[in-house]
C-alpha positions in Angstrom: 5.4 -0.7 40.1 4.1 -4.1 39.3 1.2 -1.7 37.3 3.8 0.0 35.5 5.7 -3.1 34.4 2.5 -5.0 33.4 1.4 -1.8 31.3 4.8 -2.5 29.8 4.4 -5.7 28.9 1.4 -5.3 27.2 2.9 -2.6 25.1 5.8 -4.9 24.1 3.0 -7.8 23.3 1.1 -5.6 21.3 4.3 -4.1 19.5 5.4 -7.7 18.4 1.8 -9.1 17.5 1.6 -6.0 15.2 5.1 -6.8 13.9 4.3 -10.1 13.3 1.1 -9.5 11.6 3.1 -7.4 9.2 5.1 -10.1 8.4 2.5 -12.0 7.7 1.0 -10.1 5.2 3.7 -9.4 3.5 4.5 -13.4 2.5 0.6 -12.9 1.7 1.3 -10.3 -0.3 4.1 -11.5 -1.9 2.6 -15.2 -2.9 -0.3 -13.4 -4.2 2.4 -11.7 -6.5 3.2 -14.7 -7.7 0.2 -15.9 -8.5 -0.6 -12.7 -10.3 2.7 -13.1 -12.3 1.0 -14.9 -15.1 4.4 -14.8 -16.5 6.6 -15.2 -13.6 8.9 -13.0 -15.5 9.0 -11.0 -11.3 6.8 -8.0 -11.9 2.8 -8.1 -12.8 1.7 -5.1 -15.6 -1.5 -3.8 -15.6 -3.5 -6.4 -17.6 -2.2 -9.1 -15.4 -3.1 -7.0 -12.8 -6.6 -6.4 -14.0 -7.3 -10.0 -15.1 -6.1 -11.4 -11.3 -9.0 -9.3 -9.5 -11.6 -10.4 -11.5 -10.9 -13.5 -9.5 -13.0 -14.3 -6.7 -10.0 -15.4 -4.4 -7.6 -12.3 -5.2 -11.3 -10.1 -4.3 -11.3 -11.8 -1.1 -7.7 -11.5 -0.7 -8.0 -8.1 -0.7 -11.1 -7.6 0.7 -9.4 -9.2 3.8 -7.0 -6.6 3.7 -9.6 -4.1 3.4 -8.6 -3.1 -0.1 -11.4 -1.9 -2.5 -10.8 -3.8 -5.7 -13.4 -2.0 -7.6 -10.9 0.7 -7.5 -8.0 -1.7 -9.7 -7.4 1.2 -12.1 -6.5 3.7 -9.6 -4.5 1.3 -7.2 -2.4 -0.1 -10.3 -1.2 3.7 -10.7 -0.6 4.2 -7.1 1.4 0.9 -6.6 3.3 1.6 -10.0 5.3 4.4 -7.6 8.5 4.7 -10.6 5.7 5.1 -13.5 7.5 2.4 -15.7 3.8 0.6 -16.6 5.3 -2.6 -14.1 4.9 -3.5 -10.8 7.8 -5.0 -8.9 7.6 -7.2 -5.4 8.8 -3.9 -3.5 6.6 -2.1 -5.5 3.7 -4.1 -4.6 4.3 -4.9 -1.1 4.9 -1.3 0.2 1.7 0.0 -2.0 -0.8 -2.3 -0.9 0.3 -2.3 3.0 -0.3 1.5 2.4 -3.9 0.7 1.2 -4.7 -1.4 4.1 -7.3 -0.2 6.2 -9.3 3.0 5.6 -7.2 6.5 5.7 -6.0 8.1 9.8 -6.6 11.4 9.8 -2.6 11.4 10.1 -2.6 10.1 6.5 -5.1 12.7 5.3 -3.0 15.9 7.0 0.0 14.2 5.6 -1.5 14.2 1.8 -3.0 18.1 2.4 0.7 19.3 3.1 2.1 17.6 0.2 -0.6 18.8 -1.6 0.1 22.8 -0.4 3.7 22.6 -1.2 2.8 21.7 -4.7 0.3 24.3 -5.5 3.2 26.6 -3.5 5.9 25.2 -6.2 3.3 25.1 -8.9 2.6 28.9 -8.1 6.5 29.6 -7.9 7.1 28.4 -11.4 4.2 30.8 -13.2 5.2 33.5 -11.6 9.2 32.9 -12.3 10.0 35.3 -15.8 10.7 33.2 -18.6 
């Protein structure tokens, strides 16, 4: 029993050191925002974007968070998730905690299905009649 409950224990420990770390990273993330917000108007756009990681400190920011910034372009689009050309503090908090870290096999299986069921929609709608 005392096995059981220890194993428990550090489950619950681990659980609220990852929770915590989370937390973390998202004030991170969120001050970093704020720096980028070159015109603190609450959203960053793409040149602000752009400009901020040519900084050595926002690199290492997210080279800490295991982000590839040579890849700005293509993480701009990702973390602009409602297309509008602006990035909001939701949008950017959520979007770069999803780039964290490289890609689980969970996370690859999870983009080939969503994948399929487009090319299954896509092929649906060319062979609907007009």
């Amino acid at each position: 029993d005392g096995a059981i409950e220890m194993s428990k224990s550090d489950r619950l420990t681990m659980v609220e050191k990852k929770a915590r770390q989370s937390v973390e990273t998202a004030g991170q993330l969120l001050e970093l925002l704020i720096e980028i917000d070159s015109d603190r108007n609450g959203y960053i756009t793409r040149k602000e974007f752009l400009l901020a990681i040519q900084r050595q400190d926002v690199k290492d920011f997210l080279a800490a968070l295991d982000i590839n910034p040579n890849q700005a372009s293509s993480l701009f689009e990702v973390l602009d998730s409602n297309g509008d050309g602006e990035v909001d503090l939701v949008e950017f908090v959520d979007g770069m905690t999803l780039f964290q870290g490289e890609a689980k096999s969970a996370d690859i299986q999870i983009l080939l299905m969503q994948v399929r069921e487009l090319i299954n929609m896509l092929g649906a709608q060319l062979k609907a009649p007009p």
